[in-house]
N, C-alpha and C positions, 0 to 999 in steps of 0.2 A: 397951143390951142388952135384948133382947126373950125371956123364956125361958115356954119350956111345959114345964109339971111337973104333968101328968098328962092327960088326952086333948086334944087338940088339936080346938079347935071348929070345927064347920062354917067356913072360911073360901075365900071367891069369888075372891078378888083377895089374896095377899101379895106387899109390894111391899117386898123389904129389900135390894135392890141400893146405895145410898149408903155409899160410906165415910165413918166407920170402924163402921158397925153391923154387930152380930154377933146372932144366935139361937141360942141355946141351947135344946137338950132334953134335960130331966133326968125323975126321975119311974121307972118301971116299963119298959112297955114303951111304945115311940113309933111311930109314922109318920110318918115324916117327909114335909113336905108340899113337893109339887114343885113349884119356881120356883127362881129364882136370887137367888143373896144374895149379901149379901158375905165376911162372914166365916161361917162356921158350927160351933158348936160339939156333941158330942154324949157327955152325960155321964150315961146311963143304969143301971140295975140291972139290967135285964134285955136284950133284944133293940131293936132302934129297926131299922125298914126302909123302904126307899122309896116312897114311894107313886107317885112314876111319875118319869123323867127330871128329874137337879137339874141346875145348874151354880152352881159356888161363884166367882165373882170377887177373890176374898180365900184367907183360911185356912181349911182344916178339921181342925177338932180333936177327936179321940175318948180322949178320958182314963177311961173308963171302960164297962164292958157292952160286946155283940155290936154290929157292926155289919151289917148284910145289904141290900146294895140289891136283892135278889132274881135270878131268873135274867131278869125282864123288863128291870129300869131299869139307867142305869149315872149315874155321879155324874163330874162334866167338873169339872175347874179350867181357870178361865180367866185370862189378863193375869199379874198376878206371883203365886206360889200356893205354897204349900204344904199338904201330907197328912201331918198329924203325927199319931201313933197310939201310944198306953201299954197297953190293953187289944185288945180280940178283931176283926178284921174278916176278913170274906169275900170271897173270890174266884170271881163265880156264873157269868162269861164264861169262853171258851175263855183269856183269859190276862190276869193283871194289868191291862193297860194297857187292854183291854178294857172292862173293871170301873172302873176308877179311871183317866178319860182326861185327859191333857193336864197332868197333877201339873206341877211345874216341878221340886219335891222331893218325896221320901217319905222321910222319918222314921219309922223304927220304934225305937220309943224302947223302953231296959229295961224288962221285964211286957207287951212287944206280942206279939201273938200273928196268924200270917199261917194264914188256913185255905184250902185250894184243893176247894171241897165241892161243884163243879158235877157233876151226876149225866151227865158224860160225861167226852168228853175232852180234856184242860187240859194247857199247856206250863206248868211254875213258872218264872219271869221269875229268870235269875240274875243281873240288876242289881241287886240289893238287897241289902242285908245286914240278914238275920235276924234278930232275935230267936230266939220259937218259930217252928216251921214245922209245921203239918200239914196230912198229905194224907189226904183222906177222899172222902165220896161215895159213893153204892151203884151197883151193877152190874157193876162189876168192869171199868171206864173206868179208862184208863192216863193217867197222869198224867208227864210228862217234861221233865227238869231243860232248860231250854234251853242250859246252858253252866255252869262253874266255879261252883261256888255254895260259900256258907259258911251254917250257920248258928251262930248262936252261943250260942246255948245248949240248947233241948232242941226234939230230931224227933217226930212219932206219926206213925205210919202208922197210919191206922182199918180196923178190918175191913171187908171189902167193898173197898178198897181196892186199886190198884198203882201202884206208885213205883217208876218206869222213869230208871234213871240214865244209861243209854247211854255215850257216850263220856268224858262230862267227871268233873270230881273234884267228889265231895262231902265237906265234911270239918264234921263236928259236933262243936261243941267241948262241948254237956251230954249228958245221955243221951240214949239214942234207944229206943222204946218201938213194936215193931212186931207188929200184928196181923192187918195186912194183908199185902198179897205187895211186897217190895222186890225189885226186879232191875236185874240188871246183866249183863248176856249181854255186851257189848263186851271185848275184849282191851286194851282200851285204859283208861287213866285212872287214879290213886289214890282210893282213899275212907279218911279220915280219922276215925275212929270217937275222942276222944279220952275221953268217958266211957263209960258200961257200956252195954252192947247187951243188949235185952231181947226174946226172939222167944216171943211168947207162945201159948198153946194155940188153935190154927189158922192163924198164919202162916205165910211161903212164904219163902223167901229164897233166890234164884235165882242161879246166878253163875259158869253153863257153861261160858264159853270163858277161865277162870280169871284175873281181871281182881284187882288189887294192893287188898288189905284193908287198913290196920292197925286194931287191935282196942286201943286202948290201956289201954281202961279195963277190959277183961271181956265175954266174950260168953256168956250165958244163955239 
């Protein structure tokens, strides 16, 4: 195990592709330094981002702090792989798979938190099962569920924000916390609200063509 735990030195050449080595970056904030490894792990306090195109051969593990590969880089699994995540990562590509190509798995483990913050416009991948879920991003860039999604414990919607549910069901089983615009203009679909719904001073909550709510928890 090879770990940087605090700036990462000038280096020309890293060569950490052999199994079973793994790199860790722990520390504050990181850059992560673009090459291919084999396993990687990323256990930061603050933010850790990419410093240009990675590919993991093995696992990547984020158990703590943001992850951000930027809107430039995207992070490839390659051979047999898993994306296992307890803490915060970003979605900076038009979608998930985008952002995080070729996974074999994704784990979002209890305390993961999935954010879709690219400053345009982003489909949310409903093959995953959630954790948190937020949608964010400035400019007022629509953001849309690609199909049936769950999350399982708590939504935000950031100001600046839209969360475009369209056709399919969303059902959240913690609260949901919106400050931005959620819509649902389709006639079509359930959305499952099971804890309290929070529309906070500035939100938008859109839902014209009167498409099936339940509110189980409270709506505020």
């Amino acid at each position: 195990v090879l770990t940087f735990d605090g700036t990462v030195p000038s280096i020309t050449t890293l060569t950490a592709t052999a199994s079973p080595n793994t790199v860790q970056y722990t520390g504050g904030t990181q850059t992560i330094q673009g090459t291919t490894y084999h396993h990687l792990t990323i256990a930061v306090s603050g933010t850790a981002t990419l410093g240009a195109n990675t590919i993991a051969n093995g696992n990547v593990t984020i158990t703590s702090g943001t992850f951000e590969p930027t809107a430039s880089y995207t992070l490839t699994g390659s051979g047999t792989n898993e994306l296992s995540v307890t803490d915060t990562i970003r979605v900076m590509q038009s979608t998930f798979a985008g952002t995080y190509v070729s996974f074999e798995t994704v784990t979002l483990n209890t305390g993961s938190k999935v954010n879709y913050k690219r400053n345009a416009t982003q489909t949310v991948d409903n093959t995953l099962s959630y954790y948190d879920l937020t949608i964010a991003g400035t400019g007022g860039h629509i953001k849309t569920l690609g199909g049936n999604t769950t999350v399982n414990n708590n939504l935000i919607v950031a100001s600046g924000s839209i969360f475009a549910l369209s056709a399919y069901n969303l059902t959240v089983t913690g609260t949901s916390d919106i400050t931005g615009t959620l819509n649902d203009d389709s006639a079509t679909g359930t959305n499952i609200f099971t804890g309290a719904v929070t529309l906070n001073s500035g939100s938008t909550w859109s839902n014209t063509n009167n498409p099936a709510f339940e509110f189980r928890g409270g709506l505020t």
